[in-house]
N, C-alpha and C positions, 0 to 999 in steps of 0.2 A: 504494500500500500504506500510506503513512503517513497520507495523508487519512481510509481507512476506521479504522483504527485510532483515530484521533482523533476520528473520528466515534460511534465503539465508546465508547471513554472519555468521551465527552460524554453519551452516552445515559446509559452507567451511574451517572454522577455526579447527571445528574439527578436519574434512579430513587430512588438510594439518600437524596437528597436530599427528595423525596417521601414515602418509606417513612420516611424519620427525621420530617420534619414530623406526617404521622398517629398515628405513636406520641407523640410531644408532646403533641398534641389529643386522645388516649385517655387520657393520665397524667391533664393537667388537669382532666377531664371526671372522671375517679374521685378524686381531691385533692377536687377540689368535695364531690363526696356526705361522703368523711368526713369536710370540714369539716362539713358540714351535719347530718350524724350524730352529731358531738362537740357540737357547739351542742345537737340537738334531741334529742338523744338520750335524755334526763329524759324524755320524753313517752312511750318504752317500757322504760323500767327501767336504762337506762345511766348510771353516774353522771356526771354534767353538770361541767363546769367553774364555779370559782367565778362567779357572778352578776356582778361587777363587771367581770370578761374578757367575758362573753356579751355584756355592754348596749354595752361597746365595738367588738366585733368584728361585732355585727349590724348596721348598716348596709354593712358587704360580704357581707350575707348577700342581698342584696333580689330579684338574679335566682332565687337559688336557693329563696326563700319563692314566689316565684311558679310555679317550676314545682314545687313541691310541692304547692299548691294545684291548678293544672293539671290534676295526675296524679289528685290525691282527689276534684275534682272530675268528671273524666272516668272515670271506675274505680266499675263497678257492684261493692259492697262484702256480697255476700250474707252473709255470715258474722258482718260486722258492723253490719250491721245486724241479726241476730238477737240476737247482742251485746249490743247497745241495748235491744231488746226485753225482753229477761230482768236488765236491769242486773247484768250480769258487768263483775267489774274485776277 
């Protein structure tokens, strides 16, 4: 009886141990974007931090330029490309 029990509490610790890691890696993964939103965010209307903070803090930005580029480059943009076409700003 004591083995299962300890076998019981070992699973769940792991579990929960697991389930706390994922959440970690979900927090970070959304921390990232508003960093990257607070940086880039002058590109759609949000006011930006002073320029002197931005030029500092972008070289920890570099994964995150890349998968933004990624995304724009992968992403048929119909709407904006019409956009373009009518030069709407």
């Amino acid at each position: 009886m004591f083995e299962s029990l300890k076998a019981f509490l070992k699973g769940f610790f792991s579990s929960f141990k697991d389930q706390s890691t994922d959440y970690i890696e979900f927090e970070e993964r959304e921390l990232e974007n508003v960093f990257a939103l607070v940086l880039m965010g002058s590109f759609i209307g949000i006011p930006s931090p002073p320029t002197t903070l931005v030029m500092r803090i972008m070289p920890h930005m570099v994964r995150e330029i890349y998968v933004m580029q990624r995304r724009a480059a992968d992403m048929d943009d119909i709407f904006g490309e019409i956009a373009g076409m009518f030069d709407i700003t």
